[in-house]
Residue frames as qw, qx, qy, qz and C-alpha x, y, z in Angstrom:
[[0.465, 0.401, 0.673, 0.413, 185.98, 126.79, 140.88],
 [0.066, -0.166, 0.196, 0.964, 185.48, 129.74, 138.57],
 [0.601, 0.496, 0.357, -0.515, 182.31, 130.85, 136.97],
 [0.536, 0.454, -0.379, -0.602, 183.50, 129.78, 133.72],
 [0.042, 0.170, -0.973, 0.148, 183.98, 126.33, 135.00],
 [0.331, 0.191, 0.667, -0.639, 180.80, 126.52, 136.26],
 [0.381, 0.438, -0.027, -0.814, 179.27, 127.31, 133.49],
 [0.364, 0.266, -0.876, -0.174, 180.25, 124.35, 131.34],
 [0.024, -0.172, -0.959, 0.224, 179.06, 121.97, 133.85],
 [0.341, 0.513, 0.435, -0.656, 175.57, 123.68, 134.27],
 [0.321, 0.538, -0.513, -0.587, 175.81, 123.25, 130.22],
 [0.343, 0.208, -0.908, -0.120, 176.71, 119.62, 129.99],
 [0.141, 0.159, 0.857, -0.469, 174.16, 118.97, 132.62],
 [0.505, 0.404, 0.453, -0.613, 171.37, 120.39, 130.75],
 [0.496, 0.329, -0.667, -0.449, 172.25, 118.64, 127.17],
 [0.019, 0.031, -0.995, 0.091, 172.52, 115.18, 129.39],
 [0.307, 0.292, 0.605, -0.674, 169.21, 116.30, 130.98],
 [0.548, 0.487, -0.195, -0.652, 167.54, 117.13, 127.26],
 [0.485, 0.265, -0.725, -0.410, 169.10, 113.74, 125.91],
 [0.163, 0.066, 0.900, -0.398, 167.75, 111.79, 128.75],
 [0.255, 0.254, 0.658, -0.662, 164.18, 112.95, 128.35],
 [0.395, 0.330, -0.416, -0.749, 163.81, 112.96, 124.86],
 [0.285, -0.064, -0.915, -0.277, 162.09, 109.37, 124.67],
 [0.093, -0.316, -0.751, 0.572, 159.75, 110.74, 126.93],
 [0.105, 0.544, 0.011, -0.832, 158.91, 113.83, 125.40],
 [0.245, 0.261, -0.636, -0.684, 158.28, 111.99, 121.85],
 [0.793, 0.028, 0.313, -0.523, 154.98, 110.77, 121.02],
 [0.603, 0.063, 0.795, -0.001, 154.49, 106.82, 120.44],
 [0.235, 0.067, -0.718, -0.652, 153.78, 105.59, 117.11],
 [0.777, -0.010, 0.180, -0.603, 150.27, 103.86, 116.40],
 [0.454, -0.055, 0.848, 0.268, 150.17, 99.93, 115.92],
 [0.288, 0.217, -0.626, -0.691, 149.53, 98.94, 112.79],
 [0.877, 0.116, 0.265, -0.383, 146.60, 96.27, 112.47],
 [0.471, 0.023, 0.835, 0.285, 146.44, 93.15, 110.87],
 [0.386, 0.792, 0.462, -0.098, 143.82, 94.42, 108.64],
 [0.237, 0.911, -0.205, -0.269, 146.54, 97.02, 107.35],
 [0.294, -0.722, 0.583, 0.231, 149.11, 94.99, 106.80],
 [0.619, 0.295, 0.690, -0.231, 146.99, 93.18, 105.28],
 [0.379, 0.904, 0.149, -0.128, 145.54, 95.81, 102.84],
 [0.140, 0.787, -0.443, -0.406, 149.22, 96.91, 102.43],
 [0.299, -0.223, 0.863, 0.341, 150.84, 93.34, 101.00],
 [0.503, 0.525, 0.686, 0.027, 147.61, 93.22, 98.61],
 [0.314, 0.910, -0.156, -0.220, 148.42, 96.66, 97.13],
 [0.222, -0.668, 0.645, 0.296, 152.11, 95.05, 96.85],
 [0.383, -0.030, 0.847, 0.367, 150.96, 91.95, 94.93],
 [0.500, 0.759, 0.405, -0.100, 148.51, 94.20, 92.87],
 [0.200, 0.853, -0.394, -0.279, 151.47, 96.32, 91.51],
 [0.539, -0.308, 0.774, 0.125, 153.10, 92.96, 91.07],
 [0.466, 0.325, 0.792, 0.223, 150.59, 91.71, 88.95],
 [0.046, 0.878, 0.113, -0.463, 150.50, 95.01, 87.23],
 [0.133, 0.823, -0.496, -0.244, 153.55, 95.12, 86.20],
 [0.350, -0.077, 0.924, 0.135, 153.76, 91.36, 85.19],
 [0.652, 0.523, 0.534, -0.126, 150.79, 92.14, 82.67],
 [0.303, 0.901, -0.136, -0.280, 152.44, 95.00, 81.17],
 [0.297, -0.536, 0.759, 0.220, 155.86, 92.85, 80.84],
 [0.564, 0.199, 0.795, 0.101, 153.53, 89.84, 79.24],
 [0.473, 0.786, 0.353, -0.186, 152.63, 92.55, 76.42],
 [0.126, 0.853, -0.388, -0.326, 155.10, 93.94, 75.80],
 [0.326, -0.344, 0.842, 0.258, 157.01, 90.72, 75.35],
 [0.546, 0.511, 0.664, -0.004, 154.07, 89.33, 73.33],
 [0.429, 0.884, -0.053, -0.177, 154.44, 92.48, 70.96],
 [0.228, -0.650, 0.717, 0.105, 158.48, 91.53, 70.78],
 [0.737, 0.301, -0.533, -0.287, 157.29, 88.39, 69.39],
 [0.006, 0.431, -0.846, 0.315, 158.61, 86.14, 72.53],
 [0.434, 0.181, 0.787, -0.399, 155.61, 84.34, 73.72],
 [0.004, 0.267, 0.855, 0.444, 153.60, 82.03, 71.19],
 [0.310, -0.126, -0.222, -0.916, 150.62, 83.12, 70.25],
 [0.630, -0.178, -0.741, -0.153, 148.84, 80.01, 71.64],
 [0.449, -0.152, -0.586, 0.657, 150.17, 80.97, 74.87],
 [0.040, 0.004, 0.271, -0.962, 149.45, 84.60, 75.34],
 [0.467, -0.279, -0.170, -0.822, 146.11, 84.55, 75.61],
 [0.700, 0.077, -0.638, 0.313, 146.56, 81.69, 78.27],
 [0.555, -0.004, -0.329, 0.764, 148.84, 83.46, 80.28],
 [0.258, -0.224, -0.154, -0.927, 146.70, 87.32, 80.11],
 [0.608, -0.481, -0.500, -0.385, 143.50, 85.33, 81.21],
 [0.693, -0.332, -0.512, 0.382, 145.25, 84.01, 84.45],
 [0.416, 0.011, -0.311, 0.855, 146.95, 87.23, 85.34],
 [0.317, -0.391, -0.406, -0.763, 143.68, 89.03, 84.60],
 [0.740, -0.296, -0.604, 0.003, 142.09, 86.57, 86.93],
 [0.439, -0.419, -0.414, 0.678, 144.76, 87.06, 90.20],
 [0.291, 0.111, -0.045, 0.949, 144.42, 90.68, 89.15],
 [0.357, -0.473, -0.313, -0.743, 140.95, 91.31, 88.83],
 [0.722, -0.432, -0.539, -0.042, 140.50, 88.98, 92.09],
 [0.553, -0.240, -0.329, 0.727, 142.99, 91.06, 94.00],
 [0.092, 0.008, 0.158, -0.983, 141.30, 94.65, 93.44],
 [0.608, -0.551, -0.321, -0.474, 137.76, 93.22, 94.48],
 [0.591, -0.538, -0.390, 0.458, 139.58, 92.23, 97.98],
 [0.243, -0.135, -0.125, 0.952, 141.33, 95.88, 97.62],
 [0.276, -0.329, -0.236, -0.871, 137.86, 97.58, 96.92],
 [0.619, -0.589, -0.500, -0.144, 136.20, 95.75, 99.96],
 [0.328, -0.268, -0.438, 0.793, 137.60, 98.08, 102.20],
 [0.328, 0.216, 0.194, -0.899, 135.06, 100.42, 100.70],
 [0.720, 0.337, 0.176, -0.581, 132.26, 98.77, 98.63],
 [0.437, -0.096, 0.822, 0.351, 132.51, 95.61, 96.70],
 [0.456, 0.575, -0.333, -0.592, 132.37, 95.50, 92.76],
 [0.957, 0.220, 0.184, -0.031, 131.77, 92.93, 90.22],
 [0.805, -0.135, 0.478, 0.325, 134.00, 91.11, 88.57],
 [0.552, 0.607, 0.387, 0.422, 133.32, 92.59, 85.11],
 [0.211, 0.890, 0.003, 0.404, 134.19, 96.04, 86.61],
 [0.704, -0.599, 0.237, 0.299, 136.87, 95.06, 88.47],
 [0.700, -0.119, 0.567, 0.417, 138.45, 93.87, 85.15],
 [0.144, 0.959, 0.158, 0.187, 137.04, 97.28, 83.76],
 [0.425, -0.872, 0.188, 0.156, 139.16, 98.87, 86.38],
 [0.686, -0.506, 0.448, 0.270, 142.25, 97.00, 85.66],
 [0.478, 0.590, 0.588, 0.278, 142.04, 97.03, 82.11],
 [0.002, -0.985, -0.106, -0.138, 141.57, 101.15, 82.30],
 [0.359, -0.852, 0.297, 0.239, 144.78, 101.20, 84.63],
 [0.546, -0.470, 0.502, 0.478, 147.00, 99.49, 82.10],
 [0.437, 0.679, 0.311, 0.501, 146.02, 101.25, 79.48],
 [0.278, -0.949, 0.143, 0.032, 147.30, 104.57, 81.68],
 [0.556, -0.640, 0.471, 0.242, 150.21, 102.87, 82.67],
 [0.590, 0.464, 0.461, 0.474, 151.17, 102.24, 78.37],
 [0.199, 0.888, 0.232, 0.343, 150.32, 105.83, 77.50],
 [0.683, -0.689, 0.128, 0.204, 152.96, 106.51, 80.39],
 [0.820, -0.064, 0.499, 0.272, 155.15, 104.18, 79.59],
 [0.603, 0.529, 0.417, 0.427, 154.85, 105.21, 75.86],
 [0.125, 0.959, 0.172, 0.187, 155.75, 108.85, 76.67],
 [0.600, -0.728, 0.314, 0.107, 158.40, 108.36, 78.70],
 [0.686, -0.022, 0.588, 0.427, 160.27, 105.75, 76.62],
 [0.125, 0.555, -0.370, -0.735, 161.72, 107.15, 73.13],
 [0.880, 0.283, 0.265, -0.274, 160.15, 106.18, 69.88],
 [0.395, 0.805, -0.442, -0.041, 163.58, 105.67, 68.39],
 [0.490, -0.506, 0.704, -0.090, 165.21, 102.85, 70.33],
 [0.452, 0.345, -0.751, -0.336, 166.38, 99.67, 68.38],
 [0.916, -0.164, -0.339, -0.135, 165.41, 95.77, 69.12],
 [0.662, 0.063, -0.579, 0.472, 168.70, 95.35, 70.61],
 [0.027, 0.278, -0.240, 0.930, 168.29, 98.70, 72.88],
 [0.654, -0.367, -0.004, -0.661, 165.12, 97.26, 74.08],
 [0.879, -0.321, -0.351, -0.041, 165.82, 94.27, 74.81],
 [0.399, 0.261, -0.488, 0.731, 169.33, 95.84, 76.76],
 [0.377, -0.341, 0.026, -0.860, 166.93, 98.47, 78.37],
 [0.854, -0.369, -0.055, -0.362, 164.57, 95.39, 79.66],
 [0.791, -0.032, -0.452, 0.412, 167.45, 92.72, 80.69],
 [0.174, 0.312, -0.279, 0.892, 168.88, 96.16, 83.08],
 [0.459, -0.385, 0.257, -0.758, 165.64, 96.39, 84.59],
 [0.865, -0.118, -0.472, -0.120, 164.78, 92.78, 84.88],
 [0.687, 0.008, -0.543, 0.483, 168.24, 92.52, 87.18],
 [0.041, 0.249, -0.340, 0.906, 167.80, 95.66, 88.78],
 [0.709, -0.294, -0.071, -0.638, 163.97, 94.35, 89.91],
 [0.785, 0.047, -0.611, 0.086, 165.62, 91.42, 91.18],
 [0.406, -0.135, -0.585, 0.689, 167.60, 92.56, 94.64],
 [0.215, -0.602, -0.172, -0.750, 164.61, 95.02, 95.03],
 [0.618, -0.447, 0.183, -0.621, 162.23, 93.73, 97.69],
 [0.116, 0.272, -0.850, 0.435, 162.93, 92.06, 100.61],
 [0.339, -0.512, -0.785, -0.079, 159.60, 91.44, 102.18],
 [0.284, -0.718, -0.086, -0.630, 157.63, 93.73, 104.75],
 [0.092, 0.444, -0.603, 0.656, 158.51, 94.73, 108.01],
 [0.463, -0.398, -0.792, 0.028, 156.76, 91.97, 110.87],
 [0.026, -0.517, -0.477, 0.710, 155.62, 95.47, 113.36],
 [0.297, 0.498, 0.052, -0.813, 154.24, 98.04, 111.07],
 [0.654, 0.592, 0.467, -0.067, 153.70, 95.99, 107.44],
 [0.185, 0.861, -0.244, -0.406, 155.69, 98.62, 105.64],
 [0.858, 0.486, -0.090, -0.138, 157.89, 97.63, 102.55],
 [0.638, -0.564, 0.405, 0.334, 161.60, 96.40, 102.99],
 [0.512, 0.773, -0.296, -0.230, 164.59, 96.97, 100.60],
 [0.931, 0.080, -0.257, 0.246, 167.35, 94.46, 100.41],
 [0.619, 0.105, -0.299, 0.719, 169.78, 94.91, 102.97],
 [0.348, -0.589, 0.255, -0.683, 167.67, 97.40, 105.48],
 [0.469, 0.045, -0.748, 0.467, 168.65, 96.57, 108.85],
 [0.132, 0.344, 0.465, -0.805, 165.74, 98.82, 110.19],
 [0.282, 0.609, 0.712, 0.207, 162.50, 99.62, 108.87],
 [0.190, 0.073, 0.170, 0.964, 162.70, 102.86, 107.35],
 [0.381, -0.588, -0.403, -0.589, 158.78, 103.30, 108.55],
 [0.688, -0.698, -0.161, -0.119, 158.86, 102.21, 112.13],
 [0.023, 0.812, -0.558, 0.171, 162.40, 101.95, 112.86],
 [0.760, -0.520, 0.337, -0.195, 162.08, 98.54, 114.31],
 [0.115, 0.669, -0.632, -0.375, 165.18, 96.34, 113.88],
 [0.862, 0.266, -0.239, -0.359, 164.98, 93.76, 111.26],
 [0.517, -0.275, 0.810, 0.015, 165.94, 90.00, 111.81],
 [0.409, 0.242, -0.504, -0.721, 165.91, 87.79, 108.59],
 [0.187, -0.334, -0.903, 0.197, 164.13, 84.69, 110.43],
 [0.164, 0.434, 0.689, -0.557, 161.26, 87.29, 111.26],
 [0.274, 0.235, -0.233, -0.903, 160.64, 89.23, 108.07],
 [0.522, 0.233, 0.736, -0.363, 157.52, 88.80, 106.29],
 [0.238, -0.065, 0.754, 0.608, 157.95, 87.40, 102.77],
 [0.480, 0.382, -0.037, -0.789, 155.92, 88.32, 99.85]]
């Protein structure tokens, strides 16, 4: 054999060697708890119920929902909402009720003033209600449920968790 023969092999031997040892050489992930995975599917059904007040207002301003109703409807969501950031605030210090629903209250009046900047003041009835049917369908094939090792969020149609990597089975995920 030549030395340039040689040289190759003594090459290919130390890529094999490098791709061998790399699962060795990389550190481990941490487990997740139950306690986080917890904590994370309560932030998921607080943005839920977030964005299901702001939808009931807006539609109430639109004129869709009876007036009989909406105050009804607002109380209840209020309710899962205000009851879902006093479990999210008992990871550090628990809060009443009245300033829970302070809290929550405060954040969707942020998330309006947003909302209202973002969005033009020029758009017609029909252009809103296009504008909301478009996101309605496009919020529809969103979320898949949360990954059963780490908690993380799933998108329709991920075959891996895009946090832990582990692969996904739909008999194991873990519905919202």
């Amino acid at each position: 054999m030549d030395i340039g023969a040689l040289l190759i092999l003594l090459a290919i031997l130390l890529m094999m060697a490098a791709y061998l040892t790399q699962p060795f050489l990389t550190p481990r992930r941490r487990r997740v708890t139950m306690e986080e995975r917890r904590y994370s599917s309560l932030m998921a059904e607080y943005e839920r119920v977030l964005s299901a007040l702001q939808e009931l207002d807006f539609d109430h301003r639109l004129g869709k929902i009876p007036e009989e109703e909406y105050p009804l409807l607002r109380a209840e969501l209020l309710k899962k909402g205000t009851t879902l950031l006093q479990e999210l605030e008992a990871w550090r210090e628990r809060i009443s009720e009245a300033e829970a629903e302070q809290r929550l209250e405060a954040t969707l009046a942020e998330r309006r003033a947003q909302r209202a900047q973002e969005s033009s003041a020029g758009l017609s009835d029909e252009e809103l209600e296009r504008l909301l049917a478009r996101r309605r369908a496009a919020r529809k094939g969103k979320g898949e449920g949360f990954c059963p090792a780490c908690g993380h969020p799933l998108m329709e149609g991920d075959r891996f968790c895009p946090s832990c990597g582990v692969a996904l089975h739909q008999e194991n995920l873990i519905r919202s």
